[in-house]
Structure formats: C-alpha cells, structure tokens
GUTIMI-696335 format. One record per residue (C-alpha): x, y, z; residue in one letter. Coordinates in Angstrom, 2 decimals, padded with zeros to 5 digits. Layout:
BEGIN
+---------+---------+---------+---+
:       x :       y :       z : r :
+---------+---------+---------+---+
:       X :       Y :       Z : A :
...
+---------+---------+---------+---+
! end
This chain:
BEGIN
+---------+---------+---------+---+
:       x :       y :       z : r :
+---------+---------+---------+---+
:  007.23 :  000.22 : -003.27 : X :
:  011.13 :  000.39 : -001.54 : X :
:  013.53 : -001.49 : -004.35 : X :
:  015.75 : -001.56 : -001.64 : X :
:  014.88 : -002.18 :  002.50 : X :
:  016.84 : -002.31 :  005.70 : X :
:  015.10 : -002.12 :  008.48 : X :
:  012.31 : -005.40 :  007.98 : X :
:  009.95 : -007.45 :  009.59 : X :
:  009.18 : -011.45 :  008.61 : X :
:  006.17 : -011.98 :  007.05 : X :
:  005.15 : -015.40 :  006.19 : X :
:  009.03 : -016.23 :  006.36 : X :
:  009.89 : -013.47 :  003.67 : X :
:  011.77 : -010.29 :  005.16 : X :
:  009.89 : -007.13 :  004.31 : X :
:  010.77 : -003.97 :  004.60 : X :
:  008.95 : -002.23 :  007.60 : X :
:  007.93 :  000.62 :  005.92 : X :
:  006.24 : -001.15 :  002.77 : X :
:  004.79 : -003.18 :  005.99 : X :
:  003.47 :  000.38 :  007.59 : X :
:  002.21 :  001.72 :  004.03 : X :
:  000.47 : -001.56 :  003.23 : X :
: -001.78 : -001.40 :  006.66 : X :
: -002.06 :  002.60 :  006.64 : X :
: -003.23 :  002.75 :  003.09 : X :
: -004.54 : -001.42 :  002.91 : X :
: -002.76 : -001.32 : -000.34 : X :
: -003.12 : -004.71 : -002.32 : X :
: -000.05 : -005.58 : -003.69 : X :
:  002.15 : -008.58 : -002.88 : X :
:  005.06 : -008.05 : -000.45 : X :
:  007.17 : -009.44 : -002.85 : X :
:  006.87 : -006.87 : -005.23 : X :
:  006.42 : -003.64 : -003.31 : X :
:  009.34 : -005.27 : -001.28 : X :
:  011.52 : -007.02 : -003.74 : X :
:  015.22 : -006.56 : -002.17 : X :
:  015.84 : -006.36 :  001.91 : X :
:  019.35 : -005.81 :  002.73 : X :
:  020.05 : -007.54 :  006.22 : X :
:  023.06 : -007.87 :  008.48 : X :
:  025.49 : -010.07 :  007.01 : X :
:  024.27 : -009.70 :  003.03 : X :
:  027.14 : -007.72 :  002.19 : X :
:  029.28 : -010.05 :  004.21 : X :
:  027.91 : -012.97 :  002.41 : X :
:  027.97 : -011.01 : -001.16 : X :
:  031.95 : -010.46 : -001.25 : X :
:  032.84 : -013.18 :  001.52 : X :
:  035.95 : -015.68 :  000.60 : X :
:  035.52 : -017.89 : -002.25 : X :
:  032.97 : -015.69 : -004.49 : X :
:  034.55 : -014.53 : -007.53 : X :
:  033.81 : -011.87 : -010.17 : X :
:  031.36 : -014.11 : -012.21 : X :
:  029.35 : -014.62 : -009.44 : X :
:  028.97 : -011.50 : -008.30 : X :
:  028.19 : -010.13 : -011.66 : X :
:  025.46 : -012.75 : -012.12 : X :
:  023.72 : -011.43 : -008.65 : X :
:  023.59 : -008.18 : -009.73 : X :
:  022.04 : -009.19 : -013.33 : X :
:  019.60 : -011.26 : -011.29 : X :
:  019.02 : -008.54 : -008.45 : X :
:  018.65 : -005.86 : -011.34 : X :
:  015.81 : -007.61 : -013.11 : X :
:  014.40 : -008.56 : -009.65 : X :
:  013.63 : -004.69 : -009.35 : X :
:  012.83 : -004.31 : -012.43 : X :
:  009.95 : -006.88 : -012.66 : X :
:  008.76 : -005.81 : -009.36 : X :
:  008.48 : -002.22 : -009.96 : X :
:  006.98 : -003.15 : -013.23 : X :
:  004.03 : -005.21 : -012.04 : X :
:  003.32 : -002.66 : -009.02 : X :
:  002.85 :  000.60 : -011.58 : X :
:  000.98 : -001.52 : -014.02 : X :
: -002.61 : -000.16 : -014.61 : X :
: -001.63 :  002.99 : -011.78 : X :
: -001.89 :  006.55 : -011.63 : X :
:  001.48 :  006.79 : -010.03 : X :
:  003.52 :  004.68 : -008.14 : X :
:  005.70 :  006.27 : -005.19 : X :
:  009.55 :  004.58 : -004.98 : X :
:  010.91 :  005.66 : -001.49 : X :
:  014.61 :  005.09 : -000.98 : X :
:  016.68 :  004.15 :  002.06 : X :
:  019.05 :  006.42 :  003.63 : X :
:  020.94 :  008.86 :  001.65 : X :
:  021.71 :  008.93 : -002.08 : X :
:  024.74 :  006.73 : -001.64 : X :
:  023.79 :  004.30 :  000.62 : X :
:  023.50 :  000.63 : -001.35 : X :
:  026.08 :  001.08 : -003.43 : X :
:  027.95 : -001.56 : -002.14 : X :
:  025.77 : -003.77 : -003.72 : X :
:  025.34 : -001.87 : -006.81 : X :
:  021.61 : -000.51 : -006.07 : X :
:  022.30 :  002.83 : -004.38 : X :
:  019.09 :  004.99 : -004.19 : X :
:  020.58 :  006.71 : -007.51 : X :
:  021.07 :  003.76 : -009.42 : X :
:  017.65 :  002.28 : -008.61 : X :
:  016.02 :  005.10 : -010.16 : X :
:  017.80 :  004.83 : -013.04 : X :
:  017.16 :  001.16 : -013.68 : X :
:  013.43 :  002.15 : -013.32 : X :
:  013.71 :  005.24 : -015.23 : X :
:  011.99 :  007.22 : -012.28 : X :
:  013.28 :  010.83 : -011.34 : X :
:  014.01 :  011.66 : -008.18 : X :
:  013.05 :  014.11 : -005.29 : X :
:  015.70 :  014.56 : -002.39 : X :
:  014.40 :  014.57 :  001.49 : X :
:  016.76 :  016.30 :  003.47 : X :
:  017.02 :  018.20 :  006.83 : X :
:  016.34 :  021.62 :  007.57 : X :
:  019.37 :  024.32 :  007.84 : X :
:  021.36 :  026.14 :  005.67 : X :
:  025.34 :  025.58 :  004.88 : X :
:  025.20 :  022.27 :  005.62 : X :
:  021.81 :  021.65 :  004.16 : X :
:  022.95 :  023.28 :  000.69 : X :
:  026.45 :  021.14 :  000.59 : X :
:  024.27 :  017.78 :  000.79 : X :
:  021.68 :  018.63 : -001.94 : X :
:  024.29 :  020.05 : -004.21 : X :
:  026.38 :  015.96 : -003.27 : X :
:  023.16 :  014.07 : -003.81 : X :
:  022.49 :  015.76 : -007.09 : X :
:  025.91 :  015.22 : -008.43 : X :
:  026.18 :  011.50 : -007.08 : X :
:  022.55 :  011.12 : -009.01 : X :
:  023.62 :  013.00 : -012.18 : X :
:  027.58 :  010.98 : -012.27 : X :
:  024.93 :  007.47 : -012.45 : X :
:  022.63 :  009.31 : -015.73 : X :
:  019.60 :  008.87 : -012.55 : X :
:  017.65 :  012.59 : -012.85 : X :
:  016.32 :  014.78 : -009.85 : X :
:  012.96 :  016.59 : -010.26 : X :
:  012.62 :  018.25 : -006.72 : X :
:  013.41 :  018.13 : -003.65 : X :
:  011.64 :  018.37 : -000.04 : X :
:  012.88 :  020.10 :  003.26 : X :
:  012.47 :  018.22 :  006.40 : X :
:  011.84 :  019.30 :  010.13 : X :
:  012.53 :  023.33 :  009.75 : X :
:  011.97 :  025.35 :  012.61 : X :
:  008.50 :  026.84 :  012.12 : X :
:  010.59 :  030.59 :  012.79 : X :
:  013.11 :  030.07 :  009.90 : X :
:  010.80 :  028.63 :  007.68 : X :
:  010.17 :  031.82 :  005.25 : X :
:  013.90 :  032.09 :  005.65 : X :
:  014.88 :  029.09 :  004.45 : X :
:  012.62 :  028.92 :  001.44 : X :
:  014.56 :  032.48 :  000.28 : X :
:  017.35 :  031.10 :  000.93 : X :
:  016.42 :  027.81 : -001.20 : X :
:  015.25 :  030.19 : -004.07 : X :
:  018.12 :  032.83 : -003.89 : X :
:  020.79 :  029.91 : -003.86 : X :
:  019.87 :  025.97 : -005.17 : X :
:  016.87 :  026.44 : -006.74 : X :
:  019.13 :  029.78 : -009.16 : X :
:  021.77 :  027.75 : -009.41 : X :
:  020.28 :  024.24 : -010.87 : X :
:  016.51 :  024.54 : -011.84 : X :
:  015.35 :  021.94 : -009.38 : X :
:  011.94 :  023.02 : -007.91 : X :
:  011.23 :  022.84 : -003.78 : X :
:  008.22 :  020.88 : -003.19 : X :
:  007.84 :  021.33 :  000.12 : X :
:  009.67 :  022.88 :  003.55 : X :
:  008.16 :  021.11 :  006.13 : X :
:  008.54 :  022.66 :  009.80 : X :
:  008.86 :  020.40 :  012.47 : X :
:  006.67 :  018.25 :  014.23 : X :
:  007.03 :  017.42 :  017.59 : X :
:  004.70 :  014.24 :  017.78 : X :
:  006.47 :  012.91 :  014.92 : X :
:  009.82 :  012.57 :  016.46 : X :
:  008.27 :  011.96 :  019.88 : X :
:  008.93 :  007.60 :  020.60 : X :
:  006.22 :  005.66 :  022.32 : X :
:  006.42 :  002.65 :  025.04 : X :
:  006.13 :  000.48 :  021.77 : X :
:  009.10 :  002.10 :  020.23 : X :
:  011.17 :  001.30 :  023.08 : X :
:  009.64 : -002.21 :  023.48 : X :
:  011.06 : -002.91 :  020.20 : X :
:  014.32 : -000.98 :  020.55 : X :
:  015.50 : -003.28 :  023.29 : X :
:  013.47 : -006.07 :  022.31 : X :
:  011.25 : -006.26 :  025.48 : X :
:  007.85 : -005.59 :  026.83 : X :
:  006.31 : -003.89 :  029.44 : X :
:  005.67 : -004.95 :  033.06 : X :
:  003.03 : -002.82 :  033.55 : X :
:  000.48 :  000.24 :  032.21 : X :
: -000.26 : -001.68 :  028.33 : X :
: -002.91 :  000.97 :  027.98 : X :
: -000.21 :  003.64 :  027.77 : X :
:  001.85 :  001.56 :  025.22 : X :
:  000.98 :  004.49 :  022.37 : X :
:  001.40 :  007.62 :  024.44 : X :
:  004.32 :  009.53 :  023.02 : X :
:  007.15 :  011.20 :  025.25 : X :
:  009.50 :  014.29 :  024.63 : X :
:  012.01 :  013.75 :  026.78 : X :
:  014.44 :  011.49 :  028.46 : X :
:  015.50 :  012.11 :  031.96 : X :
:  018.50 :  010.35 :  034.39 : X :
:  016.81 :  009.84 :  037.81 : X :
:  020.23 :  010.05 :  039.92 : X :
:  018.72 :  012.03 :  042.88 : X :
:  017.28 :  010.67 :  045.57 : X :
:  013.70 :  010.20 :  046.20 : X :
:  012.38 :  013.48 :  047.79 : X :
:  013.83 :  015.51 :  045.19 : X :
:  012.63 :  013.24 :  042.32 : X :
:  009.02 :  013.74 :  043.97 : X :
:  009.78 :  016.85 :  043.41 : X :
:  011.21 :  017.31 :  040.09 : X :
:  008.07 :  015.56 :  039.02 : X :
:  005.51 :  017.83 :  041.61 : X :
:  006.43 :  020.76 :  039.10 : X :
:  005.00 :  019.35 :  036.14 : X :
:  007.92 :  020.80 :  033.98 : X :
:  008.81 :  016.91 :  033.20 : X :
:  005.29 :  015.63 :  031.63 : X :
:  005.27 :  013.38 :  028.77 : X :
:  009.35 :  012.61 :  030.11 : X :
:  010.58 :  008.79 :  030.13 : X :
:  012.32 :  008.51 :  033.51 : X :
:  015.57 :  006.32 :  032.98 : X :
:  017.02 :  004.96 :  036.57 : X :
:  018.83 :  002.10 :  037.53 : X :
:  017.17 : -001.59 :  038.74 : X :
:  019.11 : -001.34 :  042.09 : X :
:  016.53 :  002.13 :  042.76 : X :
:  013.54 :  000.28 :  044.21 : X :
:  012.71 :  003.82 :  045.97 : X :
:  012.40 :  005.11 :  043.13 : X :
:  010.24 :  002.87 :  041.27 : X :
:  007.75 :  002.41 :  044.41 : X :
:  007.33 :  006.83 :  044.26 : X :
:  006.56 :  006.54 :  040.51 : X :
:  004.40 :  004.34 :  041.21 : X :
:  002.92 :  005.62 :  044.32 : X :
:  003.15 :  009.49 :  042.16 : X :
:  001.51 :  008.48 :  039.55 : X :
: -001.38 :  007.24 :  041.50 : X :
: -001.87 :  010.21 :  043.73 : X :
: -001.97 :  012.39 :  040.17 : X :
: -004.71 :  009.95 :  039.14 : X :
: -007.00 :  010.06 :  041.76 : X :
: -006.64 :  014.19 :  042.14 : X :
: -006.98 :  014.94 :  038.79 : X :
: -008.89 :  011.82 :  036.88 : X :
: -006.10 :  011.09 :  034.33 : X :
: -003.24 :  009.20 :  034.16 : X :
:  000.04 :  010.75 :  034.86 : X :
:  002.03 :  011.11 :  031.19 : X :
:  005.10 :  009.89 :  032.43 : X :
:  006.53 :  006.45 :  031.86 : X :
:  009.66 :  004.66 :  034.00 : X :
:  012.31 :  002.53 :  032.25 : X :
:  014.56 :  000.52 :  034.85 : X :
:  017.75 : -000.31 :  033.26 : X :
:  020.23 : -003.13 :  035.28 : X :
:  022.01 : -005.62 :  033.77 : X :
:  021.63 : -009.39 :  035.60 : X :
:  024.69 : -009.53 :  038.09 : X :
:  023.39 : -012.00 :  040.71 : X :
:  024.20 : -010.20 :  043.42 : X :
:  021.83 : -008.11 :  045.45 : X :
:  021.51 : -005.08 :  044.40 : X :
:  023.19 : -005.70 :  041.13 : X :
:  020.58 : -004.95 :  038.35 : X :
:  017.91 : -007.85 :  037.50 : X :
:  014.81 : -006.22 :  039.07 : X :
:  012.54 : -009.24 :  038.14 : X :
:  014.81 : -011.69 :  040.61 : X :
:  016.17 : -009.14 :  043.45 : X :
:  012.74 : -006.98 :  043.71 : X :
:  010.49 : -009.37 :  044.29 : X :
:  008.13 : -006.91 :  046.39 : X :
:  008.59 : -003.86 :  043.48 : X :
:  007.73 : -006.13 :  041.05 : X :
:  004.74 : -006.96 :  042.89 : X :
:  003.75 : -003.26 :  043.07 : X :
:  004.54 : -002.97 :  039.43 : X :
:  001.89 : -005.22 :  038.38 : X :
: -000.65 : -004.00 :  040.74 : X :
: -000.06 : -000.62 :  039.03 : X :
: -001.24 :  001.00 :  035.77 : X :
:  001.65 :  003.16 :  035.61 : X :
:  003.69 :  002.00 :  032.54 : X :
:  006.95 :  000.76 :  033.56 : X :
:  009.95 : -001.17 :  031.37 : X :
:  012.88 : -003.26 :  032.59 : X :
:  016.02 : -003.59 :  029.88 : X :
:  019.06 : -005.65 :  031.17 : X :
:  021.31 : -002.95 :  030.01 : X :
:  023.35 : -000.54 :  031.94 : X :
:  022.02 :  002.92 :  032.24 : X :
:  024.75 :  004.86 :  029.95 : X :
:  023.95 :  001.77 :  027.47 : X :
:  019.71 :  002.75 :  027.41 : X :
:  020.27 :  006.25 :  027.42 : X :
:  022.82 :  006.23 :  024.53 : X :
:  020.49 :  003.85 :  022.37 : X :
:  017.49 :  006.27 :  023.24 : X :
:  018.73 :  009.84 :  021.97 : X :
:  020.54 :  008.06 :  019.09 : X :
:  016.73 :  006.46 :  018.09 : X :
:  014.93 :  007.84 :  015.58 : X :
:  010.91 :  006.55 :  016.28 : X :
:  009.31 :  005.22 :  013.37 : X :
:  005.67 :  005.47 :  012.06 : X :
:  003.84 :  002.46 :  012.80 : X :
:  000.49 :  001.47 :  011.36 : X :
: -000.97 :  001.07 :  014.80 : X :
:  000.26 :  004.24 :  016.14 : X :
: -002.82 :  006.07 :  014.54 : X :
: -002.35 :  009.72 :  016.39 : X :
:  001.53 :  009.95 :  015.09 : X :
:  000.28 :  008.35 :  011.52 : X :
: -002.47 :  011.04 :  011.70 : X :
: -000.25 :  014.08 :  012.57 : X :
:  002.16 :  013.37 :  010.02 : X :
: -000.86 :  012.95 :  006.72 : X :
: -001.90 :  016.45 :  008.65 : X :
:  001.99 :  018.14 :  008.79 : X :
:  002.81 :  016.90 :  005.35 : X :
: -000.34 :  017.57 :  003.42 : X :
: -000.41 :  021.25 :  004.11 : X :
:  003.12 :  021.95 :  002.95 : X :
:  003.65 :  019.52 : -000.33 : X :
:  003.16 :  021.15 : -003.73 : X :
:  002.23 :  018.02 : -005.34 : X :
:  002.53 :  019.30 : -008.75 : X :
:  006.02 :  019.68 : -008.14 : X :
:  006.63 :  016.41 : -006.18 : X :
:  005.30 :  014.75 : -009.28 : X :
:  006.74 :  016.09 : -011.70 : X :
+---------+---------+---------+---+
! end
C-alpha cells in the first residue's frame, strides 16, 4: 500500500495513486484501491487544508480523521499477510505539511523503515544521516536502508565506504546497492504522451520502445542526415521545431530507407515542438503542414507534436523522471531482474 500518493490516476472517480495502480496490474493484487490507496495528495489540498476561514479545530479534526483513515486501511490490507510493503513518497520529510510525512506514517502504523537513496558518497552520507534523525526526532524507527543507481565501477567502493562510515557509526544494515540501469531511466513514446498530455501522430507500434537520449535538431538537413547516417544517435528522441518541415519529411524519408536496407525499424523517434501562432511558419504543424502531416500518417516512423516551444519540451524532458508502467513489460521486467539480484531480503525485512 502508499498511506500517502501524489502522482494519481482516477479510477472509478476515486484518485489513486499511480504506483498502487502499477503494483495492482504487475502483481494483480486483490485489494481495494481504497485501502492500498487511502490518502492522495493533489494540487490544491494543501491550499484547501489551511485556506482562509479554517481554524485550528478544524484542522485538528482532519488530521484525527486522516490518521485513522491510514490506520484502518493499512490494517485491513496486512490482515491475514505474510508482509505487507508501505512505500513512501518523496523524501523523509515530504507530507509534513499535512502532518503525514513518510516518518510519521510509519509511526502511526508501527512499521520500521528502510531509506532509498541515490548513489555517491558525501552527499549520499549527509542525507541518510538527515532522514534518520528526522525519523528518530518523530519516535518512527529505521531498519535498513537501500542504495540506488551506483555506477556498476564504484559499486565495491561504495559498499566499503557504507560499512567503514554509516553502517559503524549507527547499526543500520545496507540491504542492497543497486548499480544502475539504463532501461530503467530510459522514457518511452508513452512517457512523453503523458508528460505533455498528447498522443502520437504516427508509428503506435513504437509507443514502448525506450530512448537514451535527447537531441536539438538546429542544423540543417544534410547534416542532420548525417548526424543520424553514423548511428552514434540510436535509440535518441530528436526534438526540432514545427516550422522544420525539412526536417520532419528526412526523418521520415531516413527512417524508411533504414527499414527497407536492414529489415527493422529505425530506433529513433521525432518530437515537433511549436506553439499555435497563426501565422505561417509559426508553430501548429497540424494547420500550417498540411502536406507533412500527410506524410506523417503515411509513415510508421513514430512522430509527436506538443504546442510548446522548444526550450519549454526540452526543459520538461531532462527534468522527467520515467515511471514504471504496468504495460511497459520490458522496463517492468528489467527492473524485477536489476533489483532481485542485489536485495538482501533478510535485511530489507527486518
């Protein structure tokens, strides 16, 4: 279960935290949303929590009624279980706004806790050695903790490190230092389908293939050709603005060539980016492209329009973390693979 969601999808008109949404498919778990799901923190609820005109009382009586909410939930989810896993959102701090930081949620469930954080070493050892205090200042306990996305090179190094300094200085056990996966951090089409809230105009059958890269196209066309020619730039998403119809026509026209000399698709994708100006030229590539779009859809290249400017889509894509998604079955697979192998679950469990 997740006492306490974000980022949430709506389910039969009830907001549910996405991943409770991605456990419940990957694992076809059989408890209610409601329970593995109780508490979904969206946009304006802290607004609407400590907005004019709500006094002490009130607040006090949400929390009393939020508390038990949890409570109950987690309750009827570990009855009659072998274990129960309680993931938190964010880092240690983050809902305690509302009163139900990832610290104080464990405590009301009595549940100790094992910290996820990134891979590194000064900066890695300051945040542990914060999230154990903040957790220890609310009487919530930590049993272990897990390191995320370590260079495979340093990863001996860091676990001596872990042992010689954290681990000597406060008894909690490493479960796990995990090095880092590619795929897993890798966004598909349908990651940036949802990102900007659009779909693609063309190549659905690529809509799970993952990409490592994000690339400008400000060049002009023979020396895009090119760039792409080398094959130093596969499994790239190709950002270039709406007003570039050269552009689009040689990915398209590239991507079929690679096809027919070599069988498979080519593993690149195109996002146009153009905001809708009006004028000619100006951005909307589904109004002022008629004959582009036309080759888009007569194309299995995958291609996506966002009315955004270009700075706008880049910035949104390097600052996007993908997300495992039930029907993204490779990146769902290579992450039970990654993780399996370097858990101790003894420790993890307590």
């Amino acid at each position: 279960m997740k006492p306490v969601g974000q980022r949430h999808s709506i389910i039969r008109g009830s907001r549910v935290d996405s991943d409770v949404v991605l456990m419940q498919q990957q694992f076809q778990l059989a408890e209610d949303f409601r329970h593995m799901s109780p508490l979904v923190i969206h946009n304006k609820y802290t607004r609407e929590l400590y907005g004019a005109g709500i006094d002490q009382d009130k607040i006090k009586g949400h929390y009393t009624r939020t508390r038990d909410l949890i409570i109950d939930a987690f309750e009827t989810v570990q009855a009659d279980k072998d274990f129960t896993v309680v993931e938190g959102t964010g880092h240690m701090g983050v809902g305690s706004v509302i009163g139900f930081s990832n610290a104080e949620v464990a405590k009301i469930i009595n549940t100790p806790m094992c910290i996820v954080t990134n891979g590194g070493f000064g900066r890695m050892y300051d945040e542990l050695h914060v999230a154990v205090a903040y957790a220890e200042s609310v009487g919530a306990s930590v049993n272990s903790i897990i390191v995320n996305k370590v260079r495979p090179s340093k990863l001996e190094e860091v676990q001596h490190f872990l042992q010689s300094s954290f681990i000597a200085q406060t008894g909690i056990s490493c479960a796990g230092v995990i090095p880092y996966g590619q795929m897993l951090d890798s966004p598909t089409l349908k990651d940036f389908e949802d990102l900007f809230a659009t779909k693609l105009l063309a190549g659905f059958a690529h809509r799970f293939d993952h990409y490592h890269d994000i690339q400008i196209v400000a060049t002009g066309l023979r020396r895009f050709i090119e760039k792409l020619d080398t094959g130093l730039y596969n499994n790239a998403a190709f950002v270039t603005h709406a007003s570039r119809a050269d552009i689009c026509l040689g990915f398209m026209s590239h991507s079929r060539v690679y096809q027919a000399e070599t069988g498979k698709p080519f593993p690149a994708a195109l996002i146009v980016a153009g905001a809708d100006t009006g004028v000619a030229g100006g951005g909307n590539i589904k109004k002022e492209f008629p004959h582009v779009m036309a080759a888009i859809k007569l194309s299995d290249a995958p291609v996506l329009y966002v009315e955004k400017t270009v700075a706008e889509v880049v910035h949104e894509l390097t600052n996007n973390v993908a997300k495992l998604v039930a029907d993204d079955t490779e990146r769902s697979n290579a992450a039970i693979d990654l993780y399996e192998n370097h858990i101790d679950f003894e420790k993890f469990m307590g």
